[in-house]
N, C-alpha and C positions, 0 to 999 in steps of 0.2 A: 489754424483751423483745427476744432478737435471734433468727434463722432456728438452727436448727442448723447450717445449710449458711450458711458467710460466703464472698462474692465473693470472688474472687482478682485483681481487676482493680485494680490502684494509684488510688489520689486522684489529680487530675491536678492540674495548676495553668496558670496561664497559657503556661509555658514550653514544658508538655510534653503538654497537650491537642492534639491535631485540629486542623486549621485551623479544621475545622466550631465542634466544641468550642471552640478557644478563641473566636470571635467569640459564643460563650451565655454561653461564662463573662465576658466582657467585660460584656454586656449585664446578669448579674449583678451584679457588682459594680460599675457605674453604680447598678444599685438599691438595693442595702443599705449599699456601703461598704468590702465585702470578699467574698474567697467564703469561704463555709461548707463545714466539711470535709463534709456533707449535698451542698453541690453540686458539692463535688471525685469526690466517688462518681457522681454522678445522671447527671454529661456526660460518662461512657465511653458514653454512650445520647445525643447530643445534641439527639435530638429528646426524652428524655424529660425531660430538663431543658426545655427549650425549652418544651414545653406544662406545664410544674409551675410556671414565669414567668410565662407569659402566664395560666393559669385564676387565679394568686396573685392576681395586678395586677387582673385580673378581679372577684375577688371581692371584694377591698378595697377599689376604687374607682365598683362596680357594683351592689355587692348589695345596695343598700338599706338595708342593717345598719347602725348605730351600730361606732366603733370599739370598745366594752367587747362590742355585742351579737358581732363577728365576731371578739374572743377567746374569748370563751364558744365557740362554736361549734368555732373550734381545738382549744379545750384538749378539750372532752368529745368532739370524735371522735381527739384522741390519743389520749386516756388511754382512750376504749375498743379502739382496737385496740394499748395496750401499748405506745407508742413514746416511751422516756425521751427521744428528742434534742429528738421535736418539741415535749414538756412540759418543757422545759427551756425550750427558744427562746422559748416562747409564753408561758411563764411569766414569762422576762425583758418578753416585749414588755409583756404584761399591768401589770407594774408598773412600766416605766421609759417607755410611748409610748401605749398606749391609754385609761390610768385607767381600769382595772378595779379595784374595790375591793378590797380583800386578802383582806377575808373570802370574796368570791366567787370568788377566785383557788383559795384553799385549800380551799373546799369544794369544789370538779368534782378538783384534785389529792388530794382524801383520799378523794373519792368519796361525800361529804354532801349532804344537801338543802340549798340555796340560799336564802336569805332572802325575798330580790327576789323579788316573786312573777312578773313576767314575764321576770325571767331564768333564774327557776326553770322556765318553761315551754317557753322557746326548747333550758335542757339536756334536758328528760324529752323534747323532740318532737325533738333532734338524736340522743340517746340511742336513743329509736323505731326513727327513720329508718338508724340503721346497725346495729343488734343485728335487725331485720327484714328487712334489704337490701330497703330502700326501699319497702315494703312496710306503712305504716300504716294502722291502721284508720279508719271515720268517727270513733269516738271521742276518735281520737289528734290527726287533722287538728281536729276540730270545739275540741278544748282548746288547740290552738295559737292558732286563732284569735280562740277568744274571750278571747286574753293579749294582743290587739291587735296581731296580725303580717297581714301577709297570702296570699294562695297564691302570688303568685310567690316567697312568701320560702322555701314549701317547694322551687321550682325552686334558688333561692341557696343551698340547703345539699345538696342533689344537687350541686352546683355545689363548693363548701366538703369534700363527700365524696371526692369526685374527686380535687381535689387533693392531700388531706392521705394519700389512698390510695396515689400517686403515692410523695411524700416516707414515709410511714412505712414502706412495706414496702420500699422501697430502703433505710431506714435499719436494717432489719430485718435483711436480704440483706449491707449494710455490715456491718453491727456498729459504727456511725459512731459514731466518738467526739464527745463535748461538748467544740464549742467553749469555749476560755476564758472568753469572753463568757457564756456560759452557764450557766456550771459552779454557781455560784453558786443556780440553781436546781436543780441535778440533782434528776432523781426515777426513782425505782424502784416498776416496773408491781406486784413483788410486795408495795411498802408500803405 
């Protein structure tokens, strides 16, 4: 899914970013190994790259979550707001660095129920949390938890919200193309 309206502002690269710019994209590509054409768009804003780093690092390192529990999470607030780059990315990470299982990869990508019954809970209660702008009922909280998570974990996907709101509608705004690294999972919001 992309904006009708695509930016006009060039991907930048280390050469030709900002001074600001380039020391985020520096600090980028310390973290993953390269930049993503995602964060060649995101640092003509260098603060908005800057805070889509830091809540990342944040929520991967802080939120409690198992690495498969904070793909899940990725992937079902991509793929509910429509952003093929970031189900792509997350797709690759899903099966080359967190061990998420395939089948549970493919079911949140085709848009199925989930086997795992508690991973099946943490997608209906992320699912919740963003088709209600954050706005769940007792019913919905009282089901997450009794799938064995706990309330700060509903604070960690407020948190996971944010972010990935951050990178998809930039990616939106872009029209960013999939990385090569990525490609290999490409997906499309209307498949």
């Amino acid at each position: 899914m992309t904006a009708e309206y695509q930016m006009n502002l060039p991907f930048q690269t280390l050469e030709t970013a900002s001074p600001e710019g380039k020391a985020v994209l520096e600090k980028a590509k310390a973290q993953v190994g390269f930049i993503p054409n995602m964060y060649a768009g995101m640092v003509n804003s260098p603060a908005l790259l800057e805070t889509y780093l830091d809540g990342y690092s944040r929520f991967r390192n802080d939120s409690g979550f198992t690495s498969v529990e904070q793909e899940v999470v990725f992937l079902t607030i991509s793929r509910n707001n429509g952003c093929g780059y970031c189900m792509a990315a997350h797709s690759m990470l899903a099966d080359m660095k967190s061990g998420v299982p395939a089948e549970v990869t493919e079911a949140i990508r085709d848009g199925r129920d989930i086997a795992d019954p508690k991973l099946a809970a943490l997608n209906t209660f992320t699912n919740k949390m963003v088709s209600s702008r954050g706005l769940p009922s007792k019913a919905d909280v009282s089901a997450f938890l009794a799938a064995g998570y706990e309330e700060r974990h509903v604070l960690d996907i407020v948190l996971a919200i944010s972010v990935k709101t951050l990178s998809n509608y930039s990616n939106h705004l872009f029209h960013t193309p999939v990385d090569e690294m990525f490609a290999g999972r490409a997906w499309n919001a209307a498949a």
